[in-house]
C-alpha positions, 0 to 999 in steps of 0.5 A: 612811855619815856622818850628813848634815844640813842646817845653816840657817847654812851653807844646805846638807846636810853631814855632820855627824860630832861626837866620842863625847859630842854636845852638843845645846841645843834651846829649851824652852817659856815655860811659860805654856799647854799643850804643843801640837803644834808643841812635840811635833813640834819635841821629837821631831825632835831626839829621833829624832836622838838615838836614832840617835846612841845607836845609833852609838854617842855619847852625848847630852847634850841640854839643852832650857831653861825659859823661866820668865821673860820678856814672855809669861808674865809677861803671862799670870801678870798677866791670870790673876792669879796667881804667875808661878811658880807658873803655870810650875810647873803648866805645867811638870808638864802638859808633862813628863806629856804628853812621858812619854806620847810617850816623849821622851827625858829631857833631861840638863838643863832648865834655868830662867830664873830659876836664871841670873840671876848667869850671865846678869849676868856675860854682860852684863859680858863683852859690855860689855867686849868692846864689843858693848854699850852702856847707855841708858834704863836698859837693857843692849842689844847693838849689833849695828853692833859685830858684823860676822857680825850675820845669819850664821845667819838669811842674812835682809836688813836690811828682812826682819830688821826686818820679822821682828824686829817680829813676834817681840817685838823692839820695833823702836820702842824710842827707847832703841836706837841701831838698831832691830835692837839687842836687849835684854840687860837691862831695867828691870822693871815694877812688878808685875813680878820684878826682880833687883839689879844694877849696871845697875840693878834689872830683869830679863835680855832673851829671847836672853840667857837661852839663851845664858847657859844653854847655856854654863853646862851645855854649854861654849863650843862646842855640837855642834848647836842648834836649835828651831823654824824661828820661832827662826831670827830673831831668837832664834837670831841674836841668840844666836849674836852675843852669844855669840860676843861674850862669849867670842870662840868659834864658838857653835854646829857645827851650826844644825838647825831643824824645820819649822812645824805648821799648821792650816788653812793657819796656823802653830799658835801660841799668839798665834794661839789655833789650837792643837791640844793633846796632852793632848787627843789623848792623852785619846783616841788611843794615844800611839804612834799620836800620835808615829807620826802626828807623825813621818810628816812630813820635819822641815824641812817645814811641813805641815797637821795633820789627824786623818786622819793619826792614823787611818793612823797607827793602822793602820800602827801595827797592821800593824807589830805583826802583823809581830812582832819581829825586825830587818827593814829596820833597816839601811835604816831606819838609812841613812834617818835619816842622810840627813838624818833622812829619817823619812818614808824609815824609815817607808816601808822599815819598810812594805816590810819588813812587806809582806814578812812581817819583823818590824820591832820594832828599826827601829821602836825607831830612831823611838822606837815600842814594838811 
């Protein structure tokens, strides 16, 4: 059976067939609070994924970047007074113990922000001279009337783009753009904040661009799949696909794969919003395979409430399967599950009717990533 996903930019569910080494970049933390459970279901999704590569034989090389540098932590470093470096570090190091606890895989590379301030400045070049860009207030920006394909990953309308672009960041409002929707590849820097030299003038890269001029340096042109969090579609990931696709004249990205939202109490879990659930306080007091398990038992592409009920069925299940013992009951079926659009809670279920029948179920558990 080929492996199927869905791909948010084509709407549908296709086969997705890369060559033997799968080139993935999904978008990392800012690092400037705790890992929280979206960030850990968002990891885990493309971790599983990964895995079940592996069994088919690729070989992974996922990126996932550092965005040490940009509005957020930058605010942040300023309302605690603090480096905005040093606050990323101590960020960085939580967030790497707490994903070790759930045993994510290593990422190839995790690139920083701030190690791309050459590459992010050629890129600029590259789509100036493309003419998909354009200076004004002392800014770089990316014209999107210049890009016909501008909308070919999100699908959204010009009133939805704008609606979204206001609530993620996009300063819409800008007296500087030509079009409210253009977006920033390099901006002049506060006072107290970090600036680099260039010949657009002393300042700092816009969001989008450092992704792609990360992508790009550590993976090539073309990456097989990319993804993050739903919230990512627009107008992060949009934005990414056209200036990219704008410096090099190449298809950006294969396959599009995002994962759903995790709520609590009917909101997204956000840090804008303060309704956080962190997994350092989970793991103080939950085993970290009833916490992946717990993470997992939702389809990726769902939005879906937490609830600490579910680490008690979690628990259990968790229990049962280690009675089972070892052996490799419902691994084909488990293995088909996930190459139906990564369909975990179809694993899970197989792995139960395996159990319930007295096999032992310890390599399809490994599929998931759980030790038993």
């Amino acid at each position: 059976m080929t492996m199927r996903l869905y791909d948010t930019a084509r709407r549908a569910v296709v086969p997705f067939t890369p060559g033997p080494v799968v080139t993935m970049y999904t978008c990392g933390i800012t690092p400037y609070d705790a890992a929280h459970l979206g960030h850990a279901a968002t990891y885990l999704a493309y971790d599983i994924l990964q895995r079940r590569l592996r069994d088919l034989g690729h070989t992974t090389r996922c990126v996932r970047n550092i965005t040490d540098v940009d509005d957020d932590i930058l605010r942040k470093a300023r309302s605690l007074g603090v480096h905005y470096l040093d606050l990323a570090a101590e960020q960085i190091g939580r967030f790497d113990e707490h994903m070790r606890a759930l045993k994510l895989l290593p990422a190839s590379a995790e690139p920083r922000a701030t190690s791309a301030i050459a590459d992010i400045l050629s890129f600029v070049g590259k789509v100036l001279d493309a003419g998909h860009a354009y200076r004004s207030g002392g800014s770089v920006y990316f014209d999107v009337s210049a890009f016909p394909r501008f909308g070919q990953v999100s699908h959204l309308t010009r009133d939805e783009m704008l609606a979204l672009a206001a609530e993620r960041g996009g300063n819409v409002d800008d007296p500087n753009k030509d079009d409210p929707l253009d977006f920033v590849l390099w901006q002049p820097s506060l006072p107290d904040e970090p600036a680099w030299s260039s010949r657009y003038g002393d300042g700092r890269p816009g969001w989008h661009i450092e992704c792609s001029a990360l992508a790009i340096r550590e993976l090539g042109t073309t990456i097989d799949l990319h993804g993050g969090g739903e919230d990512l579609i627009f107008p992060h990931h949009e934005c990414e696909a056209a200036q990219s696709e704008a410096a090099t004249g190449a298809r950006f990205v294969r396959h599009w794969m995002h994962v759903g939202m995790v709520r609590l109490d009917g909101e997204k879990m956000s840090k804008s919003l303060g309704n956080l659930v962190f997994v350092g306080d989970l793991l103080k007091e939950h085993e970290p395979d009833a916490i992946r398990l717990a993470l997992v038992s939702q389809h990726y592409r769902s939005s879906w409430d937490w609830d600490e009920r579910l680490l008690v069925d979690a628990a259990r299940r968790l229990a049962a399967w280690r009675r089972a013992g070892h052996g490799h009951g419902a691994l084909d079926a488990v293995r088909d599950r996930l190459d139906d659009d990564l369909d975990v809670p179809g694993a899970i279920a197989a792995i139960d009717d395996a159990v319930a029948r007295g096999d032992g179920v310890s390599d399809a558990a490994g599929l998931l990533g759980i030790e038993l």
